[in-house]
N, C-alpha and C positions, 0 to 999 in steps of 0.2 A: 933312748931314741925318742926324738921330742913325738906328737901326733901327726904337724906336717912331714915328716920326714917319714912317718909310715904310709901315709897316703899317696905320697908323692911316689913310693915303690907300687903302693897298690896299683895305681893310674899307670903303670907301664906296660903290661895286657893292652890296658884299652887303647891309648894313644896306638897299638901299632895295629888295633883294626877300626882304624878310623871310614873304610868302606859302609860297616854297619848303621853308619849315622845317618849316612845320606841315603841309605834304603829306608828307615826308619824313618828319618825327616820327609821322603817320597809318600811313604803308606802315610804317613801319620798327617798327611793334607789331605785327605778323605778324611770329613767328620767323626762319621759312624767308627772310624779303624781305631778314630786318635787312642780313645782312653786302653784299648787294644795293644796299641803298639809300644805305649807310655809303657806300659806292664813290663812287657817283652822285653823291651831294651833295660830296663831295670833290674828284670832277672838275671839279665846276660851281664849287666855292669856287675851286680854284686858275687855272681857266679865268678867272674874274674878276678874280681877282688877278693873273693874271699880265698881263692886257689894263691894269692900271691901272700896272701896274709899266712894260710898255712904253712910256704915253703919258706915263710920269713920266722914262723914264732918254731919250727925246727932248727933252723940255724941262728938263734937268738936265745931258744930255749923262755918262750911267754907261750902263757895260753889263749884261747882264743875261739870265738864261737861265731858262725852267722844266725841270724834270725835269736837274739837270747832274750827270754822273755822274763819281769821284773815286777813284783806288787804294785800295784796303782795304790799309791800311799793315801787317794781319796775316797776311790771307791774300794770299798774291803772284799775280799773274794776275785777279785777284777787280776787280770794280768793286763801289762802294754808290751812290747817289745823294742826293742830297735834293730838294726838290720844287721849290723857289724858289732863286735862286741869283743877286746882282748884286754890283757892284765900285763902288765912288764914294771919288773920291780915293785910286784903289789901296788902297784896304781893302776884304778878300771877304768878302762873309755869305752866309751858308747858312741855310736855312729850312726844316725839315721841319715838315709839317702834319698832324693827328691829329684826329678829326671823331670825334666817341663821342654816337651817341642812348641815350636814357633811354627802354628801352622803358614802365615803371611807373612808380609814383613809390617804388616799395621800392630800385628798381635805386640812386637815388641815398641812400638813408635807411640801407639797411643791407646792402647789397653793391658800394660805389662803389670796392672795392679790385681788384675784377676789372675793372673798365672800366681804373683809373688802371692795372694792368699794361702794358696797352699803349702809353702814354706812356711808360712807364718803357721801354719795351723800344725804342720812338725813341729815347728818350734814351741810353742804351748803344751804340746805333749811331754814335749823331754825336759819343760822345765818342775817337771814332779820328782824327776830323779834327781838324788843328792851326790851328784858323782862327776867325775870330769864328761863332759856331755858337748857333743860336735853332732854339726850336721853339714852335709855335702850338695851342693847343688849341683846340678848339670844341666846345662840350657844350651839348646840347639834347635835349628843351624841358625847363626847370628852371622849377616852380611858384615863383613872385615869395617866399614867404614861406622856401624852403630857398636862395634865393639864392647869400648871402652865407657859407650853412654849406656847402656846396657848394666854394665858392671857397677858404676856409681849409681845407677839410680837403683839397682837392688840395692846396694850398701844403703845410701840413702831410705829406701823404704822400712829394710830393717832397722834401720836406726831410731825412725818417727814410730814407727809399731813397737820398740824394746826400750827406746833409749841403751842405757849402759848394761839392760841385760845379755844383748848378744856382742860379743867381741870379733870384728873379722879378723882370720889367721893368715888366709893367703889364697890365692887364685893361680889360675890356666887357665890360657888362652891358645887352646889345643886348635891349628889349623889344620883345618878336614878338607878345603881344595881352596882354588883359585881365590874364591871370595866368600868361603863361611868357615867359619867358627864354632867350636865347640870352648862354651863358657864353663869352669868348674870354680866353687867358690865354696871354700874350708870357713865356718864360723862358729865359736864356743858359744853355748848356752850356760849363764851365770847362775 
């Protein structure tokens, strides 16, 4: 079972309470709430993810852990962690997850380089680890018509921050109502 293919079961919890966003995306345009609610929804994503990961390594027969913590190969004594973490056919992946609202629609139009920092600064983390190594964005709520400009220019950004050390795997473009968007974007860390 390739990694897209287990993520894409994990994401089926969440695509069917897509309600949650647009409360989340509501609180989370109050400043003070944002880094708050960013939490919140993040717990709740991996909460569900990791319930679907469970009911999936029972009937697959792989292991699997949330929150699995791993030596920091630079600093000695140090542990890192990443959020998701399972083994199938003794191959290990690792999954770190990154939740970024859009308080405006300016935040994605003309300052989506400080939101992508923070992926970028995941991604620096997990490139310590020597193992299959992914990391999941989630970005909402994205007006239906900046979509697709949204999703290239994070590719694009990661690409100018990595070059060929990040590979993207694959994307959802999970419709939460009339006219937003919930962005999800799968990409390997080399």
């Amino acid at each position: 079972m390739e990694v897209k293919d287990v993520v894409d079961l994990m994401l089926i919890p969440v695509k069917g309470r897509k309600e949650i966003f647009s409360i989340a995306s509501e609180r989370g345009k109050i400043e003070e709430e944002e880094k708050c609610d960013v939490l919140h929804i993040e717990k709740w994503l991996l909460t569900e993810m990791l319930a679907k990961l469970k009911e999936m390594a029972l009937n697959e027969c792989f292991d699997y852990e949330g929150e699995h913590q791993y030596p920091d190969p630079i600093e000695t004594g140090r542990f890192e962690h990443c959020d998701l973490w399972w083994s199938y056919k003794e191959i290990e992946n690792w999954l770190e997850v990154k939740t970024i609202i859009f308080k405006t629609e300016s935040d994605y139009i003309s300052r989506p380089r400080i939101k992508y920092l923070q992926i970028k600064k995941d991604l620096q983390k997990m490139k310590k680890i020597n193992k299959n190594k992914y990391h999941l964005s989630f970005l909402f709520p994205i007006i239906n018509k900046y979509k697709n400009d949204v999703s290239t220019d994070l590719k694009s950004f990661l690409k100018r921050e990595f070059e060929d050390d990040v590979l993207f795997i694959n994307e959802w473009q999970i419709k939460l109502s009339d006219d937003q968007y919930l962005l999800v974007q799968l990409n390997q860390i080399r």
